[in-house]
C-alpha positions in Angstrom: 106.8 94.5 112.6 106.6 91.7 109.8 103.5 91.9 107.8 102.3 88.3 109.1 102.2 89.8 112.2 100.5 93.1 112.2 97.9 90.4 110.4 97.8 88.0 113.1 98.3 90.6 115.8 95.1 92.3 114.5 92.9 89.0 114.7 93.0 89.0 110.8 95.6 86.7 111.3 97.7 78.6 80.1 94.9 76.2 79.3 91.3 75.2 79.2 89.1 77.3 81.4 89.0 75.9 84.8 85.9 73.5 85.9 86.0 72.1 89.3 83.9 70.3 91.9 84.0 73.2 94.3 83.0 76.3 92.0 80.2 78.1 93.4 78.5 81.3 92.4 77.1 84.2 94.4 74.1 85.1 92.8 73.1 88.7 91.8 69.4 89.8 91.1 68.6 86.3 90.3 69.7 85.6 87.4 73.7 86.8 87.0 76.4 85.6 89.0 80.1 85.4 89.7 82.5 83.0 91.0 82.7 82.6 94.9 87.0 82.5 94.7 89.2 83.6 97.6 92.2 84.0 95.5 94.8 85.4 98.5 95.1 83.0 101.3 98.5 82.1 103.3 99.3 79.1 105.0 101.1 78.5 108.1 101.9 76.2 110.6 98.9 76.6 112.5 96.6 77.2 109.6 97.4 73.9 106.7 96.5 73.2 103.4 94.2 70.2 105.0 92.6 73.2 107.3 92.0 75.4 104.0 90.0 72.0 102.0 87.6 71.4 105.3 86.5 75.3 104.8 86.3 74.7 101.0 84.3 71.9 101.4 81.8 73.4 104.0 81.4 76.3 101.9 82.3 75.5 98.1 84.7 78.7 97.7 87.4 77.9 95.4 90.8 79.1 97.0 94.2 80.2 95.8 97.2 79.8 98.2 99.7 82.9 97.8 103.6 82.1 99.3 105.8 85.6 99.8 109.2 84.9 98.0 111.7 84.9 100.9 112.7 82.6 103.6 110.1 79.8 103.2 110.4 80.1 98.2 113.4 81.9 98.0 115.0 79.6 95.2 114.4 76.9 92.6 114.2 74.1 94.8 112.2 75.6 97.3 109.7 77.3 94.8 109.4 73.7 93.2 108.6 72.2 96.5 105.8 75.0 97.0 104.2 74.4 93.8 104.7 70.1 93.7 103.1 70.2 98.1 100.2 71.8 96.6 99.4 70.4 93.1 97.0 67.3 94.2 95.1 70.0 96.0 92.7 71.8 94.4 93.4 75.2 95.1 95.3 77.7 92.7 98.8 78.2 93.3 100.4 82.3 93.2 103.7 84.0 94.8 102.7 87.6 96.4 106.0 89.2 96.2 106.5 92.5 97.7 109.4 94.3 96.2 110.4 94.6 92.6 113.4 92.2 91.4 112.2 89.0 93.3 111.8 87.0 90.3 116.1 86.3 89.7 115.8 84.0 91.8 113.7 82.0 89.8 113.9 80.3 86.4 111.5 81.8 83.9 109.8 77.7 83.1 109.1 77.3 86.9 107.6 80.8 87.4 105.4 79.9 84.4 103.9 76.8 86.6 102.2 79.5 89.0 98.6 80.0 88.4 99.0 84.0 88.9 101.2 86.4 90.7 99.7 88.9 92.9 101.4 92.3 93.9 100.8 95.5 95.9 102.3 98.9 96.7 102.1 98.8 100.6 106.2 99.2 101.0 107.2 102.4 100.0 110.4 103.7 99.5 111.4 107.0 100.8 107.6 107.6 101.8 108.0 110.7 104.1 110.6 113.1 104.8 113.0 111.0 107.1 114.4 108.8 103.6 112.5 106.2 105.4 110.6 102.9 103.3 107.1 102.7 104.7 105.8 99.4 105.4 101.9 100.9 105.3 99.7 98.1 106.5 101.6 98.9 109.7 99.8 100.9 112.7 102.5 102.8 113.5 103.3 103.9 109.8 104.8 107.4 110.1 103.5 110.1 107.0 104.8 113.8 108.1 103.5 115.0 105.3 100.6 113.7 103.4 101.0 115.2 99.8 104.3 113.8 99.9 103.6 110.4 100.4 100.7 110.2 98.2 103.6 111.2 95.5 105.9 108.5 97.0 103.0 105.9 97.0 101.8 106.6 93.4 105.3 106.6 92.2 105.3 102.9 94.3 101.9 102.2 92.1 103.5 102.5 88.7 107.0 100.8 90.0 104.7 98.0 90.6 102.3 97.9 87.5 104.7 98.8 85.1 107.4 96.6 86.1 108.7 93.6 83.4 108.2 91.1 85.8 105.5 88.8 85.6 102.4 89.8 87.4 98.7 89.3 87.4 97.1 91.0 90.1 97.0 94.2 91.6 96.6 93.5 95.5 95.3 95.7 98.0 94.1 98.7 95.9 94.2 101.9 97.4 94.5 100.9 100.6 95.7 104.0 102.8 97.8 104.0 106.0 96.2 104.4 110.0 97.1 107.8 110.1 95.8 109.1 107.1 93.1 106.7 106.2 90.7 109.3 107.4 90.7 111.5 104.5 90.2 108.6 101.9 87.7 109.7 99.5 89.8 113.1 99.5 92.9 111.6 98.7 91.6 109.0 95.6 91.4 112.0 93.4 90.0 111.1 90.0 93.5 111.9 88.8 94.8 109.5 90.9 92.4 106.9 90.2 92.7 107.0 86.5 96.2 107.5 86.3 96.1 103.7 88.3 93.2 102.2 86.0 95.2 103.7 82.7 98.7 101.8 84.0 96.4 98.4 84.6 94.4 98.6 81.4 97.9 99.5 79.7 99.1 96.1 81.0 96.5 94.2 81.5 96.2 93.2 85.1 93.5 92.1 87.2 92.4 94.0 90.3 92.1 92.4 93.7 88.5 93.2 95.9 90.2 93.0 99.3 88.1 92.1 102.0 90.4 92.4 104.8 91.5 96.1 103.9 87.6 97.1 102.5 89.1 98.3 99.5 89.0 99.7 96.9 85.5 101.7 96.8 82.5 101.7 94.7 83.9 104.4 92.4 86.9 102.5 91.9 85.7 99.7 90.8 83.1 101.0 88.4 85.5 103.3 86.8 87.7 100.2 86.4 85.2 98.1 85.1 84.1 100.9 82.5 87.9 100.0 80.8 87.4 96.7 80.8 89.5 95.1 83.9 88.7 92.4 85.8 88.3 91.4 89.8 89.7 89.0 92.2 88.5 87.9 95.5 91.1 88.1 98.3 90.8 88.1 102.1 94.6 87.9 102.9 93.7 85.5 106.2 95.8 82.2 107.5 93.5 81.0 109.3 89.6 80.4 109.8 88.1 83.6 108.7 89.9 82.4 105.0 86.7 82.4 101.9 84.2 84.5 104.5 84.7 87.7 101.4 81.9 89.3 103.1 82.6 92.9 101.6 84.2 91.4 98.5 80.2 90.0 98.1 78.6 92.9 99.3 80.6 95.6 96.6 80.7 93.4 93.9 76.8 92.6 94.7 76.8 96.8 95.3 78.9 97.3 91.2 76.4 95.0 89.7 79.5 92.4 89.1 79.5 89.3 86.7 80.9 86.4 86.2 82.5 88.0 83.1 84.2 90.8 85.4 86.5 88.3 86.9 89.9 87.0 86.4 89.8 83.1 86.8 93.1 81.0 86.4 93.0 79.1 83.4 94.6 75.8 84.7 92.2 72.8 85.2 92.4 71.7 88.7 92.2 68.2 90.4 89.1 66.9 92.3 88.7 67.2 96.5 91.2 64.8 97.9 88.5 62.6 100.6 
């Protein structure tokens, strides 16, 4: 099953600091607050760019519109036409690749138009003991044996963070498979955890709140902001539910969260096309 689909199938279907019309804040004890972003949103068909700007405008959350490199930017020209469709809009423009080695296909100078690059661990190669690569946001995701995977999957986790390509986001943070998902707080050892935080901090990434996948947890997060690394807002919807972030609000509301704990995209973007 394509990752689109388990998505729709499950009803989920360098510069100046950025200053725009539709930056809003989601105030915390009054006083502090951080920036209402939903920085992982897909578009499709169904679900346009004109769609995305109605919600913006009813609710004053900034957006950022994620492609996965493939069959729609899967080359120079097509990655130029991704980023030139939606530059009078004003959302932030990222890729979301899913597998290490996707940026050959791209010239360095047009890569270094995108306003971030967000990547997760959720295919993993040779994730259980039938040499197969787990594709974990899947129901169906087979783990035999859970030590095992956990191996695979953190070995995925530093494939990921430590790779030379260019990234700024870590997406969908310890997000755990169906099957397994159960023994959560069991399996995000403090080992594990750190071992993450150190490879982020090491590179400095950014760390994505997802509020379709509810993750990552309290402890996470305040063990990550301890060393210094900042947040991002995602939902990963294509469609209406896109900038609703209610658990994204609720932790970051929960970690004490400030506008200084978050990554915002540095380039200046246009005003609301009427």
């Amino acid at each position: 099953m394509k990752r689109r689909t388990f998505i729709r199938n499950a009803g989920l279907a360098g510069g100046m600091m950025a200053v725009s019309p539709l930056m809003a804040n989601f105030q915390v004890d009054g006083n502090e607050s951080f920036p209402l972003m939903d920085l992982h949103v897909h578009l499709t068909t169904n679900f346009t760019i004109d769609n995305l700007m109605e919600i913006s405008k009813a609710t004053k959350v900034q957006f950022g519109v994620v492609e996965n490199p493939g069959a729609k930017v899967r080359d120079d020209a097509t990655l130029r036409k991704y980023i030139d469709d939606l530059r009078p809009y004003p959302v932030y423009i990222g890729l979301q690749p899913m597998n290490p080695g996707w940026s050959q296909n791209f010239s360095k100078e047009l890569i270094a138009e995108l306003d971030y690059v967000l990547m997760d661990p959720q295919t993993v190669p040779m994730g259980n003991n039938f040499d197969e690569t787990l594709r974990i946001w899947n129901f169906d995701t087979y783990v035999d044996d859970t030590e095992f995977f956990m191996e695979a999957y953190m070995k995925r986790y530093l494939e990921v963070i430590n790779n030379t390509e260019p990234i700024t986001t870590l997406g969908w943070p310890l997000f755990l498979p169906v099957c397994i998902a159960r023994d959560y707080y069991k399996l995000w050892t403090q080992e594990r955890m750190n071992t993450i935080i150190s490879a982020l901090k090491a590179k400095k990434l950014n760390i994505e709140i997802n509020d379709l996948a509810h993750t990552p947890h309290e402890e996470f997060i305040l063990m990550a902001k301890k060393e210094g690394l900042k947040f991002v807002f995602g939902s990963d919807t294509r469609d209406i539910k896109a900038g609703r972030l209610s658990y994204c609000k609720q932790i970051a509301t929960q970690c004490k969260l400030t506008k200084s704990d978050f990554y915002i995209p540095t380039r200046i973007l246009p005003r609301q096309i009427s």
